[in-house]
C-alpha positions in Angstrom: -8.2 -13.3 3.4 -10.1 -11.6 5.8 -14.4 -11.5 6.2 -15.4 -8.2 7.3 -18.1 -8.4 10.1 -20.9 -5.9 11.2 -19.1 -2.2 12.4 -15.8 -3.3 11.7 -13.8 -0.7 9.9 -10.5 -1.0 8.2 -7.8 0.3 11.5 -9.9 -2.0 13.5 -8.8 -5.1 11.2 -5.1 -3.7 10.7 -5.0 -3.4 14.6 -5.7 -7.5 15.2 -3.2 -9.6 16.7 -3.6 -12.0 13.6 -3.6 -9.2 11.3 -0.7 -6.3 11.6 -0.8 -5.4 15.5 -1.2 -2.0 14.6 -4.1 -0.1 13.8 -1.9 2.7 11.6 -1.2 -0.2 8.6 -4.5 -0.5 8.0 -3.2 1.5 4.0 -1.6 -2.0 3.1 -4.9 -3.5 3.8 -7.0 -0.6 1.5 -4.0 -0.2 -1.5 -4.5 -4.1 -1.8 -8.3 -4.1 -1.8 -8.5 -0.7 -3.8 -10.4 -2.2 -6.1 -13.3 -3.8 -4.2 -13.1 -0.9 -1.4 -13.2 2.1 -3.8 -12.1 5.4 -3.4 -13.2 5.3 0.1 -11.8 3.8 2.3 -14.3 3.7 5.2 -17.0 2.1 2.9 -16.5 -1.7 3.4 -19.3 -4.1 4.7 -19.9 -7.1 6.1 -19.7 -10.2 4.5 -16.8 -8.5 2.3 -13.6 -10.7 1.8 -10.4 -8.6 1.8 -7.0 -9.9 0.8 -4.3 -9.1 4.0 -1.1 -9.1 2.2 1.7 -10.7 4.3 5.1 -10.4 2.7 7.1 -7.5 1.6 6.3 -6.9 -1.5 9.3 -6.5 -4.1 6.9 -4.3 -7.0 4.6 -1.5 -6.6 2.4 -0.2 -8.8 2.1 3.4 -8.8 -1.4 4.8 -7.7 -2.9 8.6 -8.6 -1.1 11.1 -6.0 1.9 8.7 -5.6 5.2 9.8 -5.9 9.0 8.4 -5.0 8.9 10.8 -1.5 5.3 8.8 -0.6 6.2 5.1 -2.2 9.2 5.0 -0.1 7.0 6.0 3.4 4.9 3.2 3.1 5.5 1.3 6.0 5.8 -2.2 3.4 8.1 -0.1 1.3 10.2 1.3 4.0 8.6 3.4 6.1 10.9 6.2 5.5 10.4 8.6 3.0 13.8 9.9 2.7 15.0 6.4 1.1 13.1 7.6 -2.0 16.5 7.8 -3.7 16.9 3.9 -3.1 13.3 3.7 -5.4 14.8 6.3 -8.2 18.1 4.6 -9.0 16.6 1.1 -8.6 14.2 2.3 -11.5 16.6 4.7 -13.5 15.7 2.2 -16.6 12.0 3.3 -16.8 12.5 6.8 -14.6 14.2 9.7 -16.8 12.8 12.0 -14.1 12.2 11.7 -10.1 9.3 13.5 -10.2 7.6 12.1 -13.2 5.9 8.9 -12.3 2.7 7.2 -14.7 -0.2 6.2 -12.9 0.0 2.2 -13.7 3.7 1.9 -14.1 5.6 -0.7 -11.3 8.7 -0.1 -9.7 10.9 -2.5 -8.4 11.4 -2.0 -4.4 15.6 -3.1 -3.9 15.5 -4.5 -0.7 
């Protein structure tokens, strides 16, 4: 967990030495937060706890806009959208369809 303080903004927090290291990640920090953050991502405040996920995560749940190209390009996915495939036939079972994805529905990420 993390405590927002006055002025600090979300690639502020990614970019701490305690945190990521790296200003960029600071998506990980607002998909897991989504929730208490909103829709916008600039609108946390102080005081506000945030969860600062740690481990690479082996699920993900598919968000509005999301598809296999932009799952597999987040940096705690891999960080490489062309390993989309990777995402497809690890989730043939539930995917009849690459490009149909439900808002809600969690892929496993084969690692």
């Amino acid at each position: 967990m993390y405590v927002v303080k006055r002025g600090y903004y979300l690639t502020k927090i990614s970019g701490f030495d305690e945190i990521y290291l790296d200003p960029l990640k600071w998506r990980r920090i607002y998909r897991a937060n989504r929730s208490l953050v909103g829709s916008n991502p600039n609108l946390i405040y102080p005081d506000q706890e945030l969860a600062i996920p740690r481990d690479w995560p082996s699920h993900v749940e598919v968000r509005p806009g999301d598809n296999l190209w932009r799952i597999a390009g987040y940096w705690e996915v891999y960080g490489d959208r062309l390993q989309w495939e990777r995402l497809y036939e690890a989730n043939r079972d539930q995917l009849r369809d690459p490009n149909m994805l439900k808002v809600g529905q969690v892929l496993v990420i084969p690692r």
